[in-house]
C-alpha positions in Angstrom: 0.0 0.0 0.0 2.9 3.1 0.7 4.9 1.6 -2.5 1.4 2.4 -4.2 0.7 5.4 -2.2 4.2 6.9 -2.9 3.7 6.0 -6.5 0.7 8.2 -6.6 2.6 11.1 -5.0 5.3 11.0 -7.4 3.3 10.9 -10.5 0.7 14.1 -8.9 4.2 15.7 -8.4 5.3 15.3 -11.7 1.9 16.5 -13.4 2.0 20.1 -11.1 2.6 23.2 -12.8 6.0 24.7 -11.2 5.9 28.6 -10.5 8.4 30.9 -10.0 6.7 34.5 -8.5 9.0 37.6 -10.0 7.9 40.3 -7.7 9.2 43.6 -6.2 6.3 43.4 -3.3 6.5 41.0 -0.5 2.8 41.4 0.1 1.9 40.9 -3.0 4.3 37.7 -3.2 2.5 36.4 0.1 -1.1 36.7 -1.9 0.2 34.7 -4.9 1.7 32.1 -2.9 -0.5 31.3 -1.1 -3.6 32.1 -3.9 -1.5 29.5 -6.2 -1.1 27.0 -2.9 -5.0 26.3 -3.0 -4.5 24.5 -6.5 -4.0 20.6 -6.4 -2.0 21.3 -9.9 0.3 24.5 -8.9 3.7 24.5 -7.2 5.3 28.0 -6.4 9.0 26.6 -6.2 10.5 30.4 -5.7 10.3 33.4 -5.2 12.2 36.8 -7.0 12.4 40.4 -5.9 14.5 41.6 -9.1 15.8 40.7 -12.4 19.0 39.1 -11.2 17.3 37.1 -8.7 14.7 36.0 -11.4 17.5 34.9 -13.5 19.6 33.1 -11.0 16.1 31.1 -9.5 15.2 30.5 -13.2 18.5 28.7 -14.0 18.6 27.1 -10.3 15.0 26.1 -9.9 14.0 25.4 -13.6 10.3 26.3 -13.6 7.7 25.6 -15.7 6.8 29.3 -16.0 7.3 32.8 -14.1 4.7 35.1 -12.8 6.9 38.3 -13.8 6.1 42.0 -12.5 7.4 44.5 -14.5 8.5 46.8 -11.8 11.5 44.7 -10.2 14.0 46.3 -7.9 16.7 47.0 -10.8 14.6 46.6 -13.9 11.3 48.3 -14.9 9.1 47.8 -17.9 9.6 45.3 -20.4 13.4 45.7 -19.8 12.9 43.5 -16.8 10.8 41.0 -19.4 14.0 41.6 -21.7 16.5 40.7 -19.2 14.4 37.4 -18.1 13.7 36.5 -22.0 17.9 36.8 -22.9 18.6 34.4 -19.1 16.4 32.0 -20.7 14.8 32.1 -23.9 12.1 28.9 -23.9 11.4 29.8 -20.1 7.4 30.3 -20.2 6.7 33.9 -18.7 3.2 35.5 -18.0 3.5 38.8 -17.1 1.7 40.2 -14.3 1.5 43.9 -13.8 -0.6 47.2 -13.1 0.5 48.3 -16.7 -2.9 48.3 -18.8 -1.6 50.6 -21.7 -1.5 49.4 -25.2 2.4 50.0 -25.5 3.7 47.9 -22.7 1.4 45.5 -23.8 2.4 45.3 -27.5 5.9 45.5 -26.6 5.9 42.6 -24.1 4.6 40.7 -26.7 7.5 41.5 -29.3 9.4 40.2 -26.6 7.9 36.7 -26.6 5.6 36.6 -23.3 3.2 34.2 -23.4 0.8 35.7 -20.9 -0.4 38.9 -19.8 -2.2 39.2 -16.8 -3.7 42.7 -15.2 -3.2 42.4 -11.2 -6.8 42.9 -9.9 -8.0 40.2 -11.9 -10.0 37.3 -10.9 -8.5 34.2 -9.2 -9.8 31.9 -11.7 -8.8 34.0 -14.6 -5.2 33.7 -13.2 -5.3 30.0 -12.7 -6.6 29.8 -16.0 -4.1 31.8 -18.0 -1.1 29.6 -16.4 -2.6 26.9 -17.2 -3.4 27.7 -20.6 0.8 28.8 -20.7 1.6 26.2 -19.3 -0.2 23.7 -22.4 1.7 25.8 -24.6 -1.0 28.4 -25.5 -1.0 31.9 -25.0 -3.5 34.4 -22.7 -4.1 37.5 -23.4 -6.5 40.0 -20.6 -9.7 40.7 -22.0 -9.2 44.4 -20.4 -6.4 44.9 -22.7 -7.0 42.6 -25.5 -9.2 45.0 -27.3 -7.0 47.5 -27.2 -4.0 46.1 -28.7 -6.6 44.6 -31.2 -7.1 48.0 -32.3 -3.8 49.5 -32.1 -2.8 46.3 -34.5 -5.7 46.8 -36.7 -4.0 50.8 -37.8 -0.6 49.1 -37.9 -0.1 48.6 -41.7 3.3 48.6 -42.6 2.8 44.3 -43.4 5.2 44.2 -45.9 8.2 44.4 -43.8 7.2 41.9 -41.4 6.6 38.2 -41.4 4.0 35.9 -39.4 5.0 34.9 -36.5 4.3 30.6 -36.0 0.9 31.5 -34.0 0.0 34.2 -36.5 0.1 31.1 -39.5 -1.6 28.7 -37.7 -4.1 30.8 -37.3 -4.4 31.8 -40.5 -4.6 28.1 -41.7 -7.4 27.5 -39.4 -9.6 30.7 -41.0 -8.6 29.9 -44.4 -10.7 26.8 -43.5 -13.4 28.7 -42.1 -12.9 28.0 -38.3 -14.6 30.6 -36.1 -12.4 31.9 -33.3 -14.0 30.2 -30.6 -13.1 26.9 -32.6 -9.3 28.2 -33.1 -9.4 29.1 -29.0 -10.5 25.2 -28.2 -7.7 24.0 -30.4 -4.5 25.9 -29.9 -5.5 25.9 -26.3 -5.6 29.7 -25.8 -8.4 32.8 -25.2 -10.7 33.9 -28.1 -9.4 37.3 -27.3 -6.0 36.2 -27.8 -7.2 34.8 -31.5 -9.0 37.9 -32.4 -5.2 39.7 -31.1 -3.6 37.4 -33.6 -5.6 38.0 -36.5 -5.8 41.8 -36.4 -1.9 41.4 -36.3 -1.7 39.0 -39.4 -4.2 41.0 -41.3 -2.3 44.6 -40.4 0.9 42.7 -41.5 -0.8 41.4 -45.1 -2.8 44.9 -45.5 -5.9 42.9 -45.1 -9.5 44.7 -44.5 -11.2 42.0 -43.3 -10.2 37.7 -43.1 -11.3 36.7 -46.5 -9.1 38.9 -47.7 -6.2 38.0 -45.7 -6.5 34.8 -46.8 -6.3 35.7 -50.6 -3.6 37.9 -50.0 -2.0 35.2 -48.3 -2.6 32.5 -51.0 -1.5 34.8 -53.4 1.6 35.2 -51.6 1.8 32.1 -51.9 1.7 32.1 -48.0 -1.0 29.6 -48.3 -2.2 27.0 -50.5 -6.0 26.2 -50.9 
């Protein structure tokens, strides 16, 4: 029975999400912890207060992803996201801030975050986007999702820019017809965060509208129907 039971702990162990919390705010550390301790699936293995802490638990601790503020003690803005990113460029990283503008926003993605999280959101919506990370998707807040959406939507200098891998999957699955909430299910991410994408691939083609993304993008020879 303990060779079974010890069996069972060892496998739970291995299925749990590992957390490192990034944060210039004890208090605020305290809350994650022990917010992320009520999950059966969550493990907070560390915690950070700046960017060469993050960097040295990151390499010592191998996480499966960081909940990164982007007001650290000797980093602020997405320079502290920059700084992680270079340490450790597959390391998953949701970003969890105040910031709510369009700019840090956009930027943090450029740099490759996979989440981004306004603090004073839900517990659930949290749990949810670090799980979604964590299966390899991306989570975008629907109070800043919009947004960028529209900020993308005016950006159309395409032509010197290329897809990014998300933006093309995507763009395979509406060449198809798939509605977004179809896309979400499948690459395991927020419909907000698929409606992000495609504004971005459409401003990068010099599309109006989907279908004619798509043509542009055939006839680019980007896709073939």
């Amino acid at each position: 029975m303990e060779g079974k039971q010890s069996t069972a702990a060892v496998s739970a162990k291995s299925q749990s999400i590992s957390i490192l919390i990034a944060d210039d705010h004890p208090v605020v550390c305290l809350g994650l912890a022990n917010l992320l301790a009520t999950q059966p699936d969550f493990v907070v293995v560390g915690e950070a207060r700046s960017c060469v802490e993050t960097c040295a638990a990151v390499e010592r601790l191998q996480p499966d992803l960081v909940l990164l503020d982007l007001e650290l003690g000797d980093a602020t803005g997405t320079s502290a996201l920059r700084r992680v990113r270079k340490c450790n460029p597959d390391m998953r990283i949701i970003v969890f801030t105040a910031y709510t503008d369009d700019v840090h926003v956009v930027d943090a993605v450029k740099v490759g975050v996979q989440g981004y999280v306004v603090k004073g959101v839900s517990n659930e919506r949290l749990c949810e986007a670090i799980r979604i990370v964590n299966a390899g998707g991306m989570y975008l807040d629907p109070s800043v999702a919009s947004q960028v959406t529209e900020r993308l939507s005016h950006h159309n200098d395409s032509h010197k820019q290329r897809l990014t891998t998300r933006e093309y999957a995507i763009l395979k699955f509406v060449a198809v017809g798939q509605r977004n909430k179809d896309i979400a299910d499948k690459l395991f991410i927020s419909e907000s965060t698929v409606k992000f994408h495609i504004s971005s691939l459409m401003a990068k083609l010099g599309a109006a509208n989907r279908t004619e993304a798509v043509n542009i993008a055939v006839t680019k020879k980007l896709l073939s129907l």
